[in-house]
C-alpha positions in Angstrom: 13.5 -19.7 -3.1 9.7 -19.5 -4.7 9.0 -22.0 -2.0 10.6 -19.9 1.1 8.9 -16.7 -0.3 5.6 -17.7 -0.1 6.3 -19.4 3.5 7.3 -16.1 4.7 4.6 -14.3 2.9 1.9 -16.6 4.1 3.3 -16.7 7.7 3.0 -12.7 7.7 -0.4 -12.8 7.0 -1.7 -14.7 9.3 0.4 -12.7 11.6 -2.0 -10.0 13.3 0.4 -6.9 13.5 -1.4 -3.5 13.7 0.6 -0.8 12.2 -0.2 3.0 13.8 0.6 6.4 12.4 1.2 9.2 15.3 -1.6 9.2 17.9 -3.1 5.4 17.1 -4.3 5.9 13.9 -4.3 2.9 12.4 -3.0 1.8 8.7 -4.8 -1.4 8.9 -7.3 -0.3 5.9 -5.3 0.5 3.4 -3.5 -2.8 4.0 -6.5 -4.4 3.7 -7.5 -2.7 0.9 -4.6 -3.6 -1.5 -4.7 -7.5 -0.3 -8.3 -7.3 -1.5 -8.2 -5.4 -4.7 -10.2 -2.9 -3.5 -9.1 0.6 -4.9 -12.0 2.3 -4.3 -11.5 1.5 -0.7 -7.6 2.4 -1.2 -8.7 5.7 -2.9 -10.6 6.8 0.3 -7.0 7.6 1.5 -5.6 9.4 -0.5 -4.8 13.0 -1.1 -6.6 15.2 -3.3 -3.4 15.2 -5.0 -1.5 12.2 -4.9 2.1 10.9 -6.7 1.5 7.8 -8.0 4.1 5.2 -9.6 2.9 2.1 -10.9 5.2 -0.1 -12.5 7.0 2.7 -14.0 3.8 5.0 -15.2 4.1 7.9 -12.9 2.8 11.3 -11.9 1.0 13.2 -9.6 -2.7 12.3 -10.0 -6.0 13.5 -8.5 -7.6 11.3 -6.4 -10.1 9.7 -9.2 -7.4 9.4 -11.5 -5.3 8.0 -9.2 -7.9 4.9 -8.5 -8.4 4.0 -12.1 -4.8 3.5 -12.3 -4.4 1.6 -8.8 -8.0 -0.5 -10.3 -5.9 -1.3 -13.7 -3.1 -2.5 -11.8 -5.6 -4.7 -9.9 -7.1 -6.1 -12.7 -3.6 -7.2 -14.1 -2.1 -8.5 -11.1 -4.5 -10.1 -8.8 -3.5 -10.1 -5.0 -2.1 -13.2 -4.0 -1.1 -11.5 -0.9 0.3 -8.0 0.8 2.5 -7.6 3.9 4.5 -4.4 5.8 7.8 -5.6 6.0 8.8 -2.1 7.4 7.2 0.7 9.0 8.9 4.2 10.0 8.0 7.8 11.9 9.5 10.3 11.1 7.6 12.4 13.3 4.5 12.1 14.8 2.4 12.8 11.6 4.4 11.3 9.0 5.2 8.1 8.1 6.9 5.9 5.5 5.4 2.0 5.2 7.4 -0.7 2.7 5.4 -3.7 1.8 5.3 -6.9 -0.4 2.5 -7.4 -2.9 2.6 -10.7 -4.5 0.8 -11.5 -8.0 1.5 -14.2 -10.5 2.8 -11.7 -12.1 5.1 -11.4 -9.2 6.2 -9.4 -6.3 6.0 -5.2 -6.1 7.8 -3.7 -3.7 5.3 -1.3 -2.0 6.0 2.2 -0.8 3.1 4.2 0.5 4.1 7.6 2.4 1.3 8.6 4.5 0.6 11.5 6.6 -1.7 12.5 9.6 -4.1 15.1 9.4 -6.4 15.4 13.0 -7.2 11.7 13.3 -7.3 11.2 9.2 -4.7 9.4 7.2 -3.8 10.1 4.2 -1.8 9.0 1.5 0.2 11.4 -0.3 2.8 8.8 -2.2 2.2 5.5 -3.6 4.5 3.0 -5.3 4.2 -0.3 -7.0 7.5 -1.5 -8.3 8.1 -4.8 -9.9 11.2 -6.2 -8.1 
């Protein structure tokens, strides 16, 4: 099953999907962000205020506080790879993304809840559940 997994995951990203929020703004950074470990990068998205759970340690964070968390979760569980296995709009400036991130520590379900502000995205919700 490990096997198959890893197939899939590895076959998603070399897949070149670009994933938009409302008018064409594109959630292609942030993706890129959490497959490289890169929170400060990540943190450039989000809201001043943002609710944050990660692996069960939850809240609503400022946006520094919110990085050091994301950049401890890093640290522990390198990025073996992060897909979107589902995207959704539920109007033109929200959206709702659901992604895999696999570690040897193993996979987290991701759920990041963005929203679109003039042609800025920003993150207002992040998740990293161990599943």
């Amino acid at each position: 099953m490990a096997i198959l997994n890893l197939f899939f995951s590895l076959l998603f990203i070399f897949h070149t999907s670009s994933f938009e929020v409302g008018d064409g703004v594109s959630i292609d950074p942030v993706i890129t962000a959490i497959n490289t470990n890169s929170s400060s990068e990540l943190a450039k998205y989000f809201e001043s205020s943002i609710s944050l759970n990660v692996n069960g340690q939850q809240g609503s964070y400022s946006r520094n506080q919110a990085e050091i968390v994301i950049r401890d979760f890093f640290k522990k569980n390198p990025s073996k790879g992060f897909t979107i296995v589902y995207s959704s709009e539920t109007n033109p400036s929200l959206s709702s993304f659901i992604g895999d991130y696999l570690s040897g520590e193993g996979t987290f379900k991701v759920f990041i809840k963005v929203s679109q502000q003039d042609s800025n995205l920003k993150i207002y919700s992040l998740e990293f559940v161990k599943g």
